[in-house]
C-alpha positions in Angstrom: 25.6 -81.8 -20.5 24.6 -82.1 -21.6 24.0 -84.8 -21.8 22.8 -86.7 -24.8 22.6 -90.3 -23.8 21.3 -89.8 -20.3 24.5 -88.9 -18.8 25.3 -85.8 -16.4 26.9 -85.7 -18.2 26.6 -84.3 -15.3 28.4 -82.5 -15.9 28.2 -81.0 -12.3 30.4 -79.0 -10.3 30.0 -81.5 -8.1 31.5 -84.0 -10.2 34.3 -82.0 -10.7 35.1 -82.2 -7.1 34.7 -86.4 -7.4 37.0 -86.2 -10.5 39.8 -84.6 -8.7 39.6 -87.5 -5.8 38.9 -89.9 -8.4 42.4 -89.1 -9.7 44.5 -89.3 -7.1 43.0 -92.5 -5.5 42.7 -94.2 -8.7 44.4 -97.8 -9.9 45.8 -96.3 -13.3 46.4 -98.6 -15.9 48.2 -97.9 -19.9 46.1 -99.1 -22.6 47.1 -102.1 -24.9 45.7 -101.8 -28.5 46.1 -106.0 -28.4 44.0 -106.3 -25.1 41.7 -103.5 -26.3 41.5 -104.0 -30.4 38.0 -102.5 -30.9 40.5 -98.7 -30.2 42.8 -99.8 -33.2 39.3 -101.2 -34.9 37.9 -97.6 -34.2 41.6 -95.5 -35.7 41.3 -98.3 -38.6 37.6 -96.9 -39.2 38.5 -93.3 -39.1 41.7 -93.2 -40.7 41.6 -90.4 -43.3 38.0 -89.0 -42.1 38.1 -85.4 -40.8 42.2 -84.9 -41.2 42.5 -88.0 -38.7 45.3 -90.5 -39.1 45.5 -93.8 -38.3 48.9 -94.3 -36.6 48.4 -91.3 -34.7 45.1 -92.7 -33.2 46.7 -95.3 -31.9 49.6 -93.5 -30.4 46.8 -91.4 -28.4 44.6 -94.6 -27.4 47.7 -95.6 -26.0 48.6 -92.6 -24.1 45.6 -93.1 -22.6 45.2 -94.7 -18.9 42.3 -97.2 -17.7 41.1 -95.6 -14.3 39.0 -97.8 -12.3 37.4 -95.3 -10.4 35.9 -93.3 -13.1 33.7 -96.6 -13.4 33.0 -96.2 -9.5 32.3 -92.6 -10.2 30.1 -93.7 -12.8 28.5 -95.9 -10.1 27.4 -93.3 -7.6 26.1 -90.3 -9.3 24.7 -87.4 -7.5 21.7 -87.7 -9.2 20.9 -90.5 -7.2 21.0 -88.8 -3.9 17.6 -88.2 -1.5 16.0 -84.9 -3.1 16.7 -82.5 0.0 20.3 -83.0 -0.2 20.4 -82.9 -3.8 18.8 -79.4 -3.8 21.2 -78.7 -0.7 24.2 -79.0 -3.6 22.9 -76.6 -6.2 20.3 -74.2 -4.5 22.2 -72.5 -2.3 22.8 -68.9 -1.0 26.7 -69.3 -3.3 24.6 -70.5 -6.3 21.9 -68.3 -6.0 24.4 -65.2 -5.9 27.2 -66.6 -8.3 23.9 -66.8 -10.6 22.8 -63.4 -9.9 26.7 -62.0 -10.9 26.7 -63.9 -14.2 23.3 -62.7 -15.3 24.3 -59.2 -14.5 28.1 -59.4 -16.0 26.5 -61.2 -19.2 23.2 -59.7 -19.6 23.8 -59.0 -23.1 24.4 -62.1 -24.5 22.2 -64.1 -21.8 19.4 -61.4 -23.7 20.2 -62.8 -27.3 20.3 -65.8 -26.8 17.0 -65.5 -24.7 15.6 -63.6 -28.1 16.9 -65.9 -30.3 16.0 -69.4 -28.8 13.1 -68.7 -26.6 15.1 -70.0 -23.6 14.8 -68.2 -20.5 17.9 -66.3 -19.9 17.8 -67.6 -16.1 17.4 -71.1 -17.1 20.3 -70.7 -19.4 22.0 -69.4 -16.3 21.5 -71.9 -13.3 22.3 -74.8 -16.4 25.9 -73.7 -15.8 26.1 -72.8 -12.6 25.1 -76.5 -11.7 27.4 -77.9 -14.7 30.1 -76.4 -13.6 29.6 -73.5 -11.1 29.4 -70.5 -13.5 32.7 -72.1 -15.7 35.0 -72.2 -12.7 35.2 -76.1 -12.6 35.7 -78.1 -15.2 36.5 -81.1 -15.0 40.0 -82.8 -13.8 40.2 -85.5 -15.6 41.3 -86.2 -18.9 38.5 -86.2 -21.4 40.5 -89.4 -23.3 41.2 -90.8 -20.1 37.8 -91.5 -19.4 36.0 -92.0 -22.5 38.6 -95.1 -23.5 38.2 -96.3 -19.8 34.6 -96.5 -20.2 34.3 -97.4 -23.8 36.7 -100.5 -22.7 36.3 -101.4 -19.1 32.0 -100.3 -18.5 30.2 -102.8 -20.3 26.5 -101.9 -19.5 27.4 -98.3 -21.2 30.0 -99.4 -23.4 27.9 -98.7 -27.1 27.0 -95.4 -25.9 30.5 -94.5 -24.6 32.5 -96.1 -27.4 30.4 -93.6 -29.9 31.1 -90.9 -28.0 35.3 -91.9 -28.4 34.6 -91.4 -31.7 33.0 -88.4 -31.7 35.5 -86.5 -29.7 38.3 -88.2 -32.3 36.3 -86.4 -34.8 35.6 -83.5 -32.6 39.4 -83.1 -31.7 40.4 -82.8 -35.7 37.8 -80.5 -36.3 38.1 -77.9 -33.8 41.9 -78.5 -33.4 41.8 -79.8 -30.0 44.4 -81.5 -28.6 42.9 -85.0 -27.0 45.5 -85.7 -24.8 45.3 -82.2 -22.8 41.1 -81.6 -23.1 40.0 -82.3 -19.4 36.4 -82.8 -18.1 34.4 -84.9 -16.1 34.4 -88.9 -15.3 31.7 -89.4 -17.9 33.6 -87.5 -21.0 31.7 -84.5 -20.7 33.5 -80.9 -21.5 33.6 -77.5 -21.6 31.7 -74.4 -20.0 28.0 -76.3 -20.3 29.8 -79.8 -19.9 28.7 -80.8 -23.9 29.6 -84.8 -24.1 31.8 -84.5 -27.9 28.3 -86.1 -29.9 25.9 -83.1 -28.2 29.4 -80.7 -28.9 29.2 -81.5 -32.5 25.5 -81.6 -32.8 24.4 -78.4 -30.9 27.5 -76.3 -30.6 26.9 -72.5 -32.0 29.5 -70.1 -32.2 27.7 -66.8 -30.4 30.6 -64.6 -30.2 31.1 -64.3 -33.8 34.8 -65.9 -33.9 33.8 -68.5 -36.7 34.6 -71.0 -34.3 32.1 -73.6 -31.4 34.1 -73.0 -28.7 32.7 -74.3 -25.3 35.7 -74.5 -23.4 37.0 -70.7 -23.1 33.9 -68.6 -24.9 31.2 -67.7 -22.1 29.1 -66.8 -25.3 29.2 -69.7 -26.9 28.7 -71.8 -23.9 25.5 -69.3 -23.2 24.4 -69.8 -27.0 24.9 -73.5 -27.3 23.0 -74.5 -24.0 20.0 -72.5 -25.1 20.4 -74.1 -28.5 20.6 -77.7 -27.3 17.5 -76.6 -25.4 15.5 -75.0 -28.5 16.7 -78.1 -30.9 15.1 -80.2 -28.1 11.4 -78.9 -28.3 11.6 -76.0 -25.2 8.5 -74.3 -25.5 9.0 -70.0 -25.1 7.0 -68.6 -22.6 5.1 -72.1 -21.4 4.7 -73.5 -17.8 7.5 -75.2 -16.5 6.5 -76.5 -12.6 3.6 -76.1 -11.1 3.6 -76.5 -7.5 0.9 -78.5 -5.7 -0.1 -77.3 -1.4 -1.9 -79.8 0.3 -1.8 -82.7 -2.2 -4.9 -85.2 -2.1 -3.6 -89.0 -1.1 -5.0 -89.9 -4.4 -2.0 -87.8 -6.1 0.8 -90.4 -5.4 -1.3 -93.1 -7.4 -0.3 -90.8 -10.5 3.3 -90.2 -9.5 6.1 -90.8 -11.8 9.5 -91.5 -12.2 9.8 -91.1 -15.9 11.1 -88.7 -17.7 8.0 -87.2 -19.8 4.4 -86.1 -18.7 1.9 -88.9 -18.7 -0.8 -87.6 -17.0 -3.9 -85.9 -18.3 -4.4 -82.5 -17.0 -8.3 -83.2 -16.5 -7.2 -86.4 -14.6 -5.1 -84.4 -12.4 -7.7 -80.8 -12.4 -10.8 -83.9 -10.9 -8.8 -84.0 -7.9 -9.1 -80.0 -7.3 -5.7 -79.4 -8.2 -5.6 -76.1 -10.1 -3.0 -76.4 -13.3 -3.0 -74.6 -16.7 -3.0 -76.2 -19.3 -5.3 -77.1 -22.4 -7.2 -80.5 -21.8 -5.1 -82.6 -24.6 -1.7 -81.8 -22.7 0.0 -83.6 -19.9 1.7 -83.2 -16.9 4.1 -85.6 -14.6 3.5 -85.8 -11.2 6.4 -86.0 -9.7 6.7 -86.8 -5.4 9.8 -85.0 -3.4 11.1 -86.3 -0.2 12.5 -82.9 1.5 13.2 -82.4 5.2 9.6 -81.7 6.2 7.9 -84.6 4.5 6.6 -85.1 0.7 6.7 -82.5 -2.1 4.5 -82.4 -4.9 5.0 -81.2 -8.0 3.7 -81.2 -11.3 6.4 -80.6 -14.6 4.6 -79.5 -17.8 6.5 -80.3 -21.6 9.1 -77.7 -20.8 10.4 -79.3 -17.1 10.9 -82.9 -19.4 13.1 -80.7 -21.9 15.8 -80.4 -19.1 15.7 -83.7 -18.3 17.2 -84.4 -22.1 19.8 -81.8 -20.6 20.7 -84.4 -17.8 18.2 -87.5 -17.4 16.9 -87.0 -13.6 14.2 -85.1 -12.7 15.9 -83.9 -8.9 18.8 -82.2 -11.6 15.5 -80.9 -13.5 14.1 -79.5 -10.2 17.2 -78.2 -9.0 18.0 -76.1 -12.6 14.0 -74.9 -12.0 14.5 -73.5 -8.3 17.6 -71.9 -8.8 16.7 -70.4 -12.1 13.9 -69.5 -9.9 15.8 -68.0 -7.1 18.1 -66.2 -9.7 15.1 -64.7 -11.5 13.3 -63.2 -8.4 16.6 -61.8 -7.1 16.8 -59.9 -10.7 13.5 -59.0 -11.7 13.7 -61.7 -14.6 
């Protein structure tokens, strides 16, 4: 996920994949609390909070191992791939049907949650088949391993990352986790949905009715917890989410954007003959494709930029859209 703090937290299947060679041809370096003192700064500052303990902090932090490759993982994300291969990775004939079996073998719960956040069960549904291929892969690599590498050793990310080593302290002692066993992706993200530990704390529900948030073995909860990340995030039931654009005028790529909210009027974009819904104070973002026969144009309403808070790239947006698509048809969603 999930990815609060415009990660992937990617928390992709395909990262899972990287992780596992990211292991094995990794430099691995032990931590030192004296070359590193902002980790025995961080078990000073949490020592006593949420049944943590200072000394024991510290023995985990050194457990931990730098890998340099997570950092080159962190370098060359999928997300940054040419569109058509991109889509190649996640829209698929295996995702398309590993989607259609997990609607079908959780239709009940897929419905609740659908009922009870206003999330499209098939959008729930192609969120973790792309995260983590329907809960089959996740993640390799320690969750400690690379949260302390890149809280220590990634400087451009290092505030965002070094909060989110704090979070899964506190995460750890408050769903009993053990941190030095919890695996997930290079990034720090975990579980069925791939929840980085600040999104885990913040949007974690329990929808099996255990009393306990838990996204790394409870299909229900991982269900109920993406749709709730989604709701607490503005999705919009029963709105627009793409609208596809045949035979784009040339003076649609002047409105083209890379950002990651609409920006255009619709009556802007409806003056060009382009026919979207949509009432005339709300936006759109025009967004420009590269597949193998030449430019794609689409337009994503308020509901499209809600995924992107899910991962921040609008080819994992796109991708989560046309397979949910896909899924849907194949159904009779």
């Amino acid at each position: 996920m999930i990815h609060k703090g415009g990660l992937s937290e990617v928390r992709l299947w395909l990262a899972g994949a990287v992780s596992a060679l990211v292991v094995m041809a990794s430099p691995v370096f032990a931590v030192s609390l004296e070359k590193y003192p902002q980790l025995a700064e961080l078990a000073d500052r949490l020592d006593g909070t949420e049944g943590l303990e200072r000394e024991q902090m510290k023995e985990w932090f050194r457990d931990a191992k730098i890998q340099s490759k997570i950092i080159d993982a962190m370098n060359r994300p999928a997300e940054r791939l040419s569109w058509h291969r991109y889509q190649s990775l996640f829209v698929n004939p295996a995702s398309i049907n590993g989607g259609i079996q997990f609607l079908k073998q959780h239709a009940g719960i897929l419905s609740r949650a659908e009922e009870r956040f206003g999330v499209p069960a098939e959008i729930i549904v192609a969120i973790i088949g792309i995260e983590t291929r329907y809960g089959k892969v996740l993640g390799s690599l320690r969750v400690l391993d690379s949260l302390v590498t890149l809280s220590v050793e990634y400087p451009r990310r290092s505030k965002f990352f070094s909060s989110e080593l704090e979070h899964f302290m506190q995460l750890s002692a408050e769903q009993g986790l053990d941190p030095l066993t919890v695996r997930g992706s290079y990034a720090g993200a975990m579980g069925i949905p791939q929840f980085m530990p600040s999104s885990y704390r913040s949007y974690a529900v329990d929808f099996d009715g255990d009393g306990r948030a838990d996204l790394l073995n409870s299909v229900a909860d991982a269900i109920g917890s993406a749709a709730n990340y989604l709701a607490r995030h503005h999705w919009r039931p029963g709105e627009a989410i793409v609208t596809r654009v045949l035979n784009a005028p040339a003076a649609l790529d002047a409105m083209v954007t890379r950002k990651l909210s609409p920006n255009s009027p619709i009556p802007a974009v409806q003056a060009l003959d382009i026919a979207v819904s949509g009432d005339a104070e709300d936006k759109v973002g025009v967004m420009r494709f590269e597949g193998k026969l030449g430019a794609d144009h689409r337009l994503g309403h308020h509901n499209f930029f809600v995924i992107t808070r899910y991962n921040r790239s609008q080819n994992y947006a796109m991708s989560v859209f046309e397979l949910a698509e896909q899924i849907a048809s194949a159904t009779g969603n």
